[in-house]
Backbone as CSV, one residue per row, in Angstrom:
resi,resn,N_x,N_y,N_z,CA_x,CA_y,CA_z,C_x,C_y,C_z
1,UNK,108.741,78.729,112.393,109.612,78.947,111.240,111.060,79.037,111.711
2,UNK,111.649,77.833,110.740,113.228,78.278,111.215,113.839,79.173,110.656
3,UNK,114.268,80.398,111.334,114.909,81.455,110.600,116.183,82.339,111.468
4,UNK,117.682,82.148,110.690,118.474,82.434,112.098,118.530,84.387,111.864
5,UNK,119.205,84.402,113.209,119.026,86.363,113.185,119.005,86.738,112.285
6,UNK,120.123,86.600,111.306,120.135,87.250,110.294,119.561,87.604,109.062
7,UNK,118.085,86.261,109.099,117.561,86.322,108.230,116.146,86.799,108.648
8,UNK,115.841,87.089,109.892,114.793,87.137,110.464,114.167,88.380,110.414
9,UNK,112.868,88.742,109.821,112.370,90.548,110.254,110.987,90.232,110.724
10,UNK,111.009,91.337,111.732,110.202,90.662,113.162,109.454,92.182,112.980
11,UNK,109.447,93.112,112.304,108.949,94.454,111.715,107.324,94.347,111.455
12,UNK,106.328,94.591,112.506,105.355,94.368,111.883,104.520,95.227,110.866
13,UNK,105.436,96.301,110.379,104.497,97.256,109.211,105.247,96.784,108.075
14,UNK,106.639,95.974,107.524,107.101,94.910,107.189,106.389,93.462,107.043
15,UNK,105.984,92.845,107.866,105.175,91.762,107.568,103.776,91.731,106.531
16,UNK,102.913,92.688,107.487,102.109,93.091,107.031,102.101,93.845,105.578
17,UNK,102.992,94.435,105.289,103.527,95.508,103.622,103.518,93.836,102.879
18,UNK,103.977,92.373,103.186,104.213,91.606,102.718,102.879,90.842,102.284
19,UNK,102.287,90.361,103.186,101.143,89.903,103.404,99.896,90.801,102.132
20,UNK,100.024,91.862,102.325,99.105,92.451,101.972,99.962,92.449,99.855
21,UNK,100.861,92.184,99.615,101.395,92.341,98.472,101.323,90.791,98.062
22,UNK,101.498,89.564,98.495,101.451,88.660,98.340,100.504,87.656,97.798
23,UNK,99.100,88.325,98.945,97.424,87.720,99.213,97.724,86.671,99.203
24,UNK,98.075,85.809,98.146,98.138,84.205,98.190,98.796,83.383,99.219
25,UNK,97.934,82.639,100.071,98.366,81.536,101.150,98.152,80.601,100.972
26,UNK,98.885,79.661,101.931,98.786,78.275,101.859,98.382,78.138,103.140
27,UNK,96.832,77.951,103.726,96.446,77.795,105.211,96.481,76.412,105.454
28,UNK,96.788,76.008,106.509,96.893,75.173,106.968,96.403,74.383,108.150
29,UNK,95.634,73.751,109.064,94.627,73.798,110.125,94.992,72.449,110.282
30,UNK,95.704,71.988,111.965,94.965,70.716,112.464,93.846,70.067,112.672
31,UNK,93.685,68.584,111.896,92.272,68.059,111.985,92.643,66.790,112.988
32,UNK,91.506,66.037,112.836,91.669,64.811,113.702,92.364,63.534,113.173
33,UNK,92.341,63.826,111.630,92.867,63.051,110.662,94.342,63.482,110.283
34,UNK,94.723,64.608,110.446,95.956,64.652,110.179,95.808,66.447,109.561
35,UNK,96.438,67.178,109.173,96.439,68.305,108.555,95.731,68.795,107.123
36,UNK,94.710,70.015,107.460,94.203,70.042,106.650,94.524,71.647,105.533
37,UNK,94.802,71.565,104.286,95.774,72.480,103.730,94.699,73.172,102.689
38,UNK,94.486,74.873,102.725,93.707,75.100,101.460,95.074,75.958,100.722
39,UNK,94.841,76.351,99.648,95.547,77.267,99.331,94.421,78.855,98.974
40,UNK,94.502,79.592,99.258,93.394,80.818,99.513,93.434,81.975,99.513
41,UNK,93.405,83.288,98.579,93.646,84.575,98.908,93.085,84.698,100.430
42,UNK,94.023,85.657,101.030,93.605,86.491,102.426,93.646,87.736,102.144
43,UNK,93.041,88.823,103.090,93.127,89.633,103.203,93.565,90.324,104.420
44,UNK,94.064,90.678,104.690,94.911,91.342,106.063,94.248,92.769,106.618
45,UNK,93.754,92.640,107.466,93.417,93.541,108.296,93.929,94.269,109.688
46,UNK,94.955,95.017,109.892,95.518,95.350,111.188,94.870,95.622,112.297
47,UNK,95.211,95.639,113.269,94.337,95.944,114.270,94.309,97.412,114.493
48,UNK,93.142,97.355,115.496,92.794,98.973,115.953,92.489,98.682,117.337
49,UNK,91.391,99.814,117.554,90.784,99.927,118.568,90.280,98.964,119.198
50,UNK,89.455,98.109,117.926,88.399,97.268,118.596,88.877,96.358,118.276
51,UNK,89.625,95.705,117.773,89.779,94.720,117.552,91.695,94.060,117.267
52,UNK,91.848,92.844,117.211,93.057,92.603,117.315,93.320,92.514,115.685
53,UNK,94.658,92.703,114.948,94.264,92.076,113.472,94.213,90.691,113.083
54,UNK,93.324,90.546,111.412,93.049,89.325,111.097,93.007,89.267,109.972
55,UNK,92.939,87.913,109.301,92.960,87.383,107.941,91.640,86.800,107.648
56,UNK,91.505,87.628,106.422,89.882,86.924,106.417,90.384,86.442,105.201
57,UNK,89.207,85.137,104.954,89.582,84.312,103.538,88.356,83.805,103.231
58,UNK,87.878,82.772,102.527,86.791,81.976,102.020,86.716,80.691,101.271
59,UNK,85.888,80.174,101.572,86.053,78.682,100.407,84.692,77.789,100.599
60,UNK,85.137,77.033,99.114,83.627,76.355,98.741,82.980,75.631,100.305
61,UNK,81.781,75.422,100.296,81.280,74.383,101.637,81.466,73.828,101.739
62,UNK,81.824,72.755,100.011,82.650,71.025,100.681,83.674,71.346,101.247
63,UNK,84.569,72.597,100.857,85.863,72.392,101.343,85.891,71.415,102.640
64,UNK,87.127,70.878,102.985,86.967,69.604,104.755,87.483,70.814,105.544
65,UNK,88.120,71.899,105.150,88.608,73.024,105.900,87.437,73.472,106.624
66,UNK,86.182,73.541,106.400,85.652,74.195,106.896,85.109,73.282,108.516
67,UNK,84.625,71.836,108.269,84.754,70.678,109.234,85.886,70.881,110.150
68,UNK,87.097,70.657,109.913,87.917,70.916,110.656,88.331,71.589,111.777
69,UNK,87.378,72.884,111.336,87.483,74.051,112.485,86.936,73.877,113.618
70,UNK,85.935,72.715,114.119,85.627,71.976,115.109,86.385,71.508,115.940
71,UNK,86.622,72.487,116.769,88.192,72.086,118.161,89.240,72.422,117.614
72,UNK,89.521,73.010,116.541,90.984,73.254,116.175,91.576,73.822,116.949
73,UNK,93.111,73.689,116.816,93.905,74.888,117.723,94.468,75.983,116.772
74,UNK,95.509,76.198,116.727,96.238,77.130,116.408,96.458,76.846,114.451
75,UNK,96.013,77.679,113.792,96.021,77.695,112.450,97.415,78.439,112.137
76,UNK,97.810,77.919,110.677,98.936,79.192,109.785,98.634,79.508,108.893
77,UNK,99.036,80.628,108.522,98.710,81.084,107.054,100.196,81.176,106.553
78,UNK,100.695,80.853,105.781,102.398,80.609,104.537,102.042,81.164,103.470
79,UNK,102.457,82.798,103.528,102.342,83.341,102.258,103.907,83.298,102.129
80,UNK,104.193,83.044,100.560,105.665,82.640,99.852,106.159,83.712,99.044
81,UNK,106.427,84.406,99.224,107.380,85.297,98.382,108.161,85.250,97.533
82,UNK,108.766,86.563,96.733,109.648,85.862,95.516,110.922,85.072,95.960
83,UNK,111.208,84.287,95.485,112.436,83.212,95.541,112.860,82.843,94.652
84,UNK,114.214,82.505,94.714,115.335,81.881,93.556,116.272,80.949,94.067
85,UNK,117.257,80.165,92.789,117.904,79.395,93.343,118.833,80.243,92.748
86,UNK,120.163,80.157,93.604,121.042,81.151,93.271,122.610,80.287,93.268
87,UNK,122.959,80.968,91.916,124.146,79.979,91.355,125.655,80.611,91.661
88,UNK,126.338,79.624,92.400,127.453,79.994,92.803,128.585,80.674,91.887
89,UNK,128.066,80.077,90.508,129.035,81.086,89.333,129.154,82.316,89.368
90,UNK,127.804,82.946,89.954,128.095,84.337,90.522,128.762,85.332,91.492
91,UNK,129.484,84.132,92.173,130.079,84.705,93.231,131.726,85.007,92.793
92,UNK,131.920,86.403,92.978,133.360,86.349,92.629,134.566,85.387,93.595
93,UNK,133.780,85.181,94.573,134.615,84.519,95.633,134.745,82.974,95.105
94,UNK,133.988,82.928,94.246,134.246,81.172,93.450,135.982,81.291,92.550
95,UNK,135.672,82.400,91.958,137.258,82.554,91.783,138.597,82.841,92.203
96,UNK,138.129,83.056,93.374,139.857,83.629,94.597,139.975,82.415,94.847
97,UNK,138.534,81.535,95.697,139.076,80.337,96.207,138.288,78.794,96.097
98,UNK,136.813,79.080,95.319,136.216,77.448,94.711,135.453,77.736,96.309
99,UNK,134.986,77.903,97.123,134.537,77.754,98.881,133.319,78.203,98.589
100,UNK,132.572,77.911,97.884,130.892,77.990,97.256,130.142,77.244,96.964
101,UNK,128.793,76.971,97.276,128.034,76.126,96.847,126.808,76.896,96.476
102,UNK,125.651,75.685,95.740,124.785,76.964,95.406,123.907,77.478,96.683
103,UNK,123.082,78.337,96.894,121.717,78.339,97.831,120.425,78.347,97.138
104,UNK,119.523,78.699,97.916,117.811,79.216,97.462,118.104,80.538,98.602
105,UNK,117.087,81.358,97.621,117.136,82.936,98.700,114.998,83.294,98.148
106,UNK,114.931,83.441,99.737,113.465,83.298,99.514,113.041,84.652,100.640
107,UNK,111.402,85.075,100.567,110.886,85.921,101.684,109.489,84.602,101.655
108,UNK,109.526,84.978,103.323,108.241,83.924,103.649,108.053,85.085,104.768
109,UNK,106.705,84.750,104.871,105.812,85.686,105.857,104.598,83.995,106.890
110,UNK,104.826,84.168,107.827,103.575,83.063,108.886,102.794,83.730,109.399
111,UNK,101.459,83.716,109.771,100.523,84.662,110.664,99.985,83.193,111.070
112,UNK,99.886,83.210,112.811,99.849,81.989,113.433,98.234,82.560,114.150
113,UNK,97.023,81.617,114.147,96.185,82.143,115.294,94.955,81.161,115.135
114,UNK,94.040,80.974,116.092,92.715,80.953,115.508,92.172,81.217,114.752
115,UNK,91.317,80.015,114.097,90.714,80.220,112.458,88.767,79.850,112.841
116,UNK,87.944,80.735,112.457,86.647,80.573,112.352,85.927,80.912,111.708
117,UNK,84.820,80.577,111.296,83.741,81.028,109.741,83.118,82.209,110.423
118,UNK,82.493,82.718,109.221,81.695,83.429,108.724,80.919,83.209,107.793
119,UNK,79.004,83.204,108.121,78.528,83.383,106.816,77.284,84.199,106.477
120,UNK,77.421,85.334,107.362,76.687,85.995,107.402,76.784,86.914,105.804
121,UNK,75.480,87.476,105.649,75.425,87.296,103.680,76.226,89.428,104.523
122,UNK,76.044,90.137,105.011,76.507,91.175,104.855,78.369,91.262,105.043
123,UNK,78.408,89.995,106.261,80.225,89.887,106.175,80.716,89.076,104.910
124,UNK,80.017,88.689,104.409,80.080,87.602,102.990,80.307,89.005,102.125
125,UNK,79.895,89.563,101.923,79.379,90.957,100.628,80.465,91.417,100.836
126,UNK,80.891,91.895,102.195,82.042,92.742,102.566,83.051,92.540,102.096
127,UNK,83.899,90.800,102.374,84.392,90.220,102.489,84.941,90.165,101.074
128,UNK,84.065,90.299,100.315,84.583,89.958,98.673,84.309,90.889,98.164
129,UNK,83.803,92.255,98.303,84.111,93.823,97.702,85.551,94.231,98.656
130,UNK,85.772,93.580,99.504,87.391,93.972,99.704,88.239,93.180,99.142
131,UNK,88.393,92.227,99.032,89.121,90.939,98.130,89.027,91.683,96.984
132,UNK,87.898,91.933,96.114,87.976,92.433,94.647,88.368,93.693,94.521
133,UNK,88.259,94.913,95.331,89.182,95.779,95.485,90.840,95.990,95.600
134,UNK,91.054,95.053,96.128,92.745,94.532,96.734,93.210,94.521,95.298
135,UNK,92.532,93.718,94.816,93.283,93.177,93.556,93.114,93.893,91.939
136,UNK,92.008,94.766,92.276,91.612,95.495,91.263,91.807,96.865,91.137
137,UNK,92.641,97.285,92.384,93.151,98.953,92.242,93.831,99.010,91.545
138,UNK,94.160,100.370,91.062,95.122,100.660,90.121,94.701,100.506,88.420
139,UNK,94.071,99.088,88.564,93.790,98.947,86.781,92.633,100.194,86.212
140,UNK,92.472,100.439,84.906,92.072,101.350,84.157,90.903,101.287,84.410
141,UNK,90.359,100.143,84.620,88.803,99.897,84.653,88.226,99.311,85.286
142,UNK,88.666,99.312,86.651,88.738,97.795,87.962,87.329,97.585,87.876
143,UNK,86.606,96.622,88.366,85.993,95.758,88.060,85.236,95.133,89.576
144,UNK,84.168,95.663,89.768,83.136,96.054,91.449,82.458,94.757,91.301
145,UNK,81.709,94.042,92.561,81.205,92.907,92.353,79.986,93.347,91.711
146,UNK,79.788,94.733,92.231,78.507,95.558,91.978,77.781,95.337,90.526
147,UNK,79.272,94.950,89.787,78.969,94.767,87.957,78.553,93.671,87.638
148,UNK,78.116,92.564,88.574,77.256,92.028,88.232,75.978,91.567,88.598
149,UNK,75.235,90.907,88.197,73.864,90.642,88.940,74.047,90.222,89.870
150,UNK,72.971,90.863,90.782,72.640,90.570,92.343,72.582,89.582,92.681
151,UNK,71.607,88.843,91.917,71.199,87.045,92.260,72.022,86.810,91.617
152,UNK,73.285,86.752,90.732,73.868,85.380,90.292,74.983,85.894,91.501
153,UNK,75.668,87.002,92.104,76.241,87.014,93.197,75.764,86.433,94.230
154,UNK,74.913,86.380,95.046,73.726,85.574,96.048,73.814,84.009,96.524
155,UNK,73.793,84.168,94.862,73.736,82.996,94.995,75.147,81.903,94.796
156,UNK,76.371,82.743,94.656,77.544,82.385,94.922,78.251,82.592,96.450
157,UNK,77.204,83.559,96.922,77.791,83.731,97.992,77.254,82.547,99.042
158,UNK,76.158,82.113,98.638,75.321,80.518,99.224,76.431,79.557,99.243
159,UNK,76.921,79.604,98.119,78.058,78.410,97.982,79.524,78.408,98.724
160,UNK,79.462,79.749,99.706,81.101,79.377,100.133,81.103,80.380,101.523
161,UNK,82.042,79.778,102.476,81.717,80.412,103.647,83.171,81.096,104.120
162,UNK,83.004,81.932,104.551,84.294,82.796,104.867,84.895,82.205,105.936
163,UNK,86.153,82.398,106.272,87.431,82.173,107.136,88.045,83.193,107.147
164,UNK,88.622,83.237,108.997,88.808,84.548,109.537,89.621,83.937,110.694
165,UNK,90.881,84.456,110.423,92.199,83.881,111.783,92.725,85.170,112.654
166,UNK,92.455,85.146,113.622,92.553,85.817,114.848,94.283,86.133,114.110
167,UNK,95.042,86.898,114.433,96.302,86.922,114.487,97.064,87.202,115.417
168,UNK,97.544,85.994,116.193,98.329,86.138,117.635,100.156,86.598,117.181
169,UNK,100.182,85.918,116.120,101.721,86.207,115.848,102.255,85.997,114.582
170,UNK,102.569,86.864,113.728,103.580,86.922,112.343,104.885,87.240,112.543
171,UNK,105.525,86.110,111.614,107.187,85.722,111.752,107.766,85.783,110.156
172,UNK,108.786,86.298,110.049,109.176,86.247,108.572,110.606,86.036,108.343
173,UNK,110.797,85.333,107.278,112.083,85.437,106.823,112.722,85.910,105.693
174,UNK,113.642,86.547,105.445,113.828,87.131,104.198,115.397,86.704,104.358
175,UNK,115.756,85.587,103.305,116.720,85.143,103.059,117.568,85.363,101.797
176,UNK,118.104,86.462,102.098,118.772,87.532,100.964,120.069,87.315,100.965
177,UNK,120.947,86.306,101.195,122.361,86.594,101.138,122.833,87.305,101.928
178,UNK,122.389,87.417,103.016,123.199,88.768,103.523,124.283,88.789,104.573
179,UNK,124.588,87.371,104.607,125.657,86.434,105.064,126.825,86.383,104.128
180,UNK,126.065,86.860,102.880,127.944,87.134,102.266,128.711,88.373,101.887
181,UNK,129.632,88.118,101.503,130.598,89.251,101.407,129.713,90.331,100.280
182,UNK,130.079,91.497,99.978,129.239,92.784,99.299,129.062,92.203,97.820
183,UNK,130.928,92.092,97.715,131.125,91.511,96.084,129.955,90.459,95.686
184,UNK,129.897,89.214,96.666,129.243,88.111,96.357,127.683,88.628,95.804
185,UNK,127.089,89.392,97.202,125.751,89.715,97.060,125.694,90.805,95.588
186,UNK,126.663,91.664,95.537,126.577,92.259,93.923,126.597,91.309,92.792
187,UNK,127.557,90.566,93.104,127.345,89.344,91.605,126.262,88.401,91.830
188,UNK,125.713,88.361,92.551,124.306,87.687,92.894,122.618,88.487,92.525
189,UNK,123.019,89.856,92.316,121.953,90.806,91.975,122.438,90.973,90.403
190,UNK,123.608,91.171,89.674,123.815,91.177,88.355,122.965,89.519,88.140
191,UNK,123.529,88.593,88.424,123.059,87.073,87.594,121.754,86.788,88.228
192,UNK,121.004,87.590,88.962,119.371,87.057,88.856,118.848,88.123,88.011
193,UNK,119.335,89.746,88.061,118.575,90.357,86.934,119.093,89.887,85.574
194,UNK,120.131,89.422,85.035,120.320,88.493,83.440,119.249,87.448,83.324
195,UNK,118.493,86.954,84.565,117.715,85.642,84.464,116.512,86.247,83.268
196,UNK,116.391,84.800,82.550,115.291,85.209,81.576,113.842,84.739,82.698
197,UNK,114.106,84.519,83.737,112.930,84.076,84.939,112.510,85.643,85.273
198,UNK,111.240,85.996,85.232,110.797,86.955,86.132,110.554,86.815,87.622
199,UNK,110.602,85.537,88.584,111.013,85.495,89.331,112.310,85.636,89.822
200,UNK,113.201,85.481,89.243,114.625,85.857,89.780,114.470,87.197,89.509
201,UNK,113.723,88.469,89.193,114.309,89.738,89.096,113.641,89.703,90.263
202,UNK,112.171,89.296,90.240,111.997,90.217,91.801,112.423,89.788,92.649
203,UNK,113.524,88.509,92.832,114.730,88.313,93.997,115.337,89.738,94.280
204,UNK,116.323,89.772,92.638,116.713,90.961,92.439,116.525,92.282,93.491
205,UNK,115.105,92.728,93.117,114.697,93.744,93.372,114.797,93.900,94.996
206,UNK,113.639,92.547,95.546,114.608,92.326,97.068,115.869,92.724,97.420
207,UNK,116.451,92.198,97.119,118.023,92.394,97.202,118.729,94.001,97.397
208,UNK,118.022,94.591,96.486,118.704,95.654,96.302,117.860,97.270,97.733
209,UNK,116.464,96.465,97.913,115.689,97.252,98.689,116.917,96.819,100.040
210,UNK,117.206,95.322,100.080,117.538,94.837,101.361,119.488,95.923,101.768
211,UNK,119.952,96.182,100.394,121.105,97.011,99.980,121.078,98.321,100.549
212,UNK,119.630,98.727,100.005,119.946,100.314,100.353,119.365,100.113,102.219
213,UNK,118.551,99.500,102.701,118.722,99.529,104.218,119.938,99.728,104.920
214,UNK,120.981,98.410,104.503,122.052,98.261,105.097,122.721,99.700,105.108
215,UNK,123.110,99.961,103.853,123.716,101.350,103.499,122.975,102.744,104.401
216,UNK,121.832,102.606,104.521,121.411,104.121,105.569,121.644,103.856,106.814
């Protein structure tokens, strides 16, 4: 990932806070044919004692992702964060002197490593009462795989085999403006929270977490 100092956070309880808020990836795996791309909730697991951390994921059997993993090398996972395109009208510095153009301001997170299955039916079970947990805390009435039948689960779990990437190294970028002057980056947090886009607020919101750092 190209990302210069300034945009770079190399923080791994940061990466990981990302990863784990994101889930959605775009994995990616060298084949013999050329690159092979799923797009796939993960789940992030840190390391401990026993083990190094990893991303576990899953997908149908045709998937070719799963073929692929035959000699592969080094896999990525590209989870994408909120992003905007950000309009130079906001910059007060367009009015002292016109020396503006527009940008994009984005957070990207990479976890680089070895990728291999799983399909054992108890790491299978596991695998997707943590996935459905991830995503189901918090709500009023979250929703256990447990709630439904055994065999029609079973027999979904027949149909798709888990993926699991070693994690040798996560790299991130968080490209917040922070190359410009205070004024700029303030009129840049007023005109993405006016956006009628709910992606431009949670630029926004970035922005302003990335604000109060600087400031302590």
């Amino acid at each position: 990932m190209y990302a210069p100092t300034r945009f770079r956070e190399e923080r791994a309880e940061i990466l990981a806070q990302a990863i784990e808020t994101i889930v959605f990836a775009n994995l990616v795996t060298p084949a013999a044919d050329g690159l092979v791309v799923s797009h796939v909730p993960m789940v992030f697991k840190p390391a401990d004692d026993r083990r190094p951390a990893v991303l576990e994921s899953h997908v149908a059997r045709p998937n070719p992702h799963r073929r692929a993993l035959t000699g592969a090398g080094q896999s990525v996972a590209i989870f994408q964060g909120p992003q905007a395109y950000i309009s130079p009208a906001w910059y007060p510095s367009k009015r002292e002197h016109g020396k503006v153009v527009p940008t994009w301001t984005y957070i990207a997170v990479h976890a680089h490593g070895p990728l291999s299955t799983f399909d054992g039916e108890g790491d299978l079970s596991r695998h997707l009462k943590e996935l459905t947990a991830l995503k189901e805390r918090g709500r009023a009435e979250p929703w256990q795989v447990e709630d439904a039948p055994a065999h029609f689960i079973e027999g979904l779990e027949r149909a798709i085999v888990g993926l699991r990437m070693t994690v040798d190294r996560l790299e991130g970028a968080w490209k917040l403006n922070q190359h410009k002057s205070e004024a700029d980056r303030v009129g840049t947090i007023a005109g993405l929270d006016a956006s009628p886009d709910p992606r431009d607020r949670l630029v926004a919101e970035a922005m302003r977490q990335a604000e109060g750092e600087r400031a302590s």
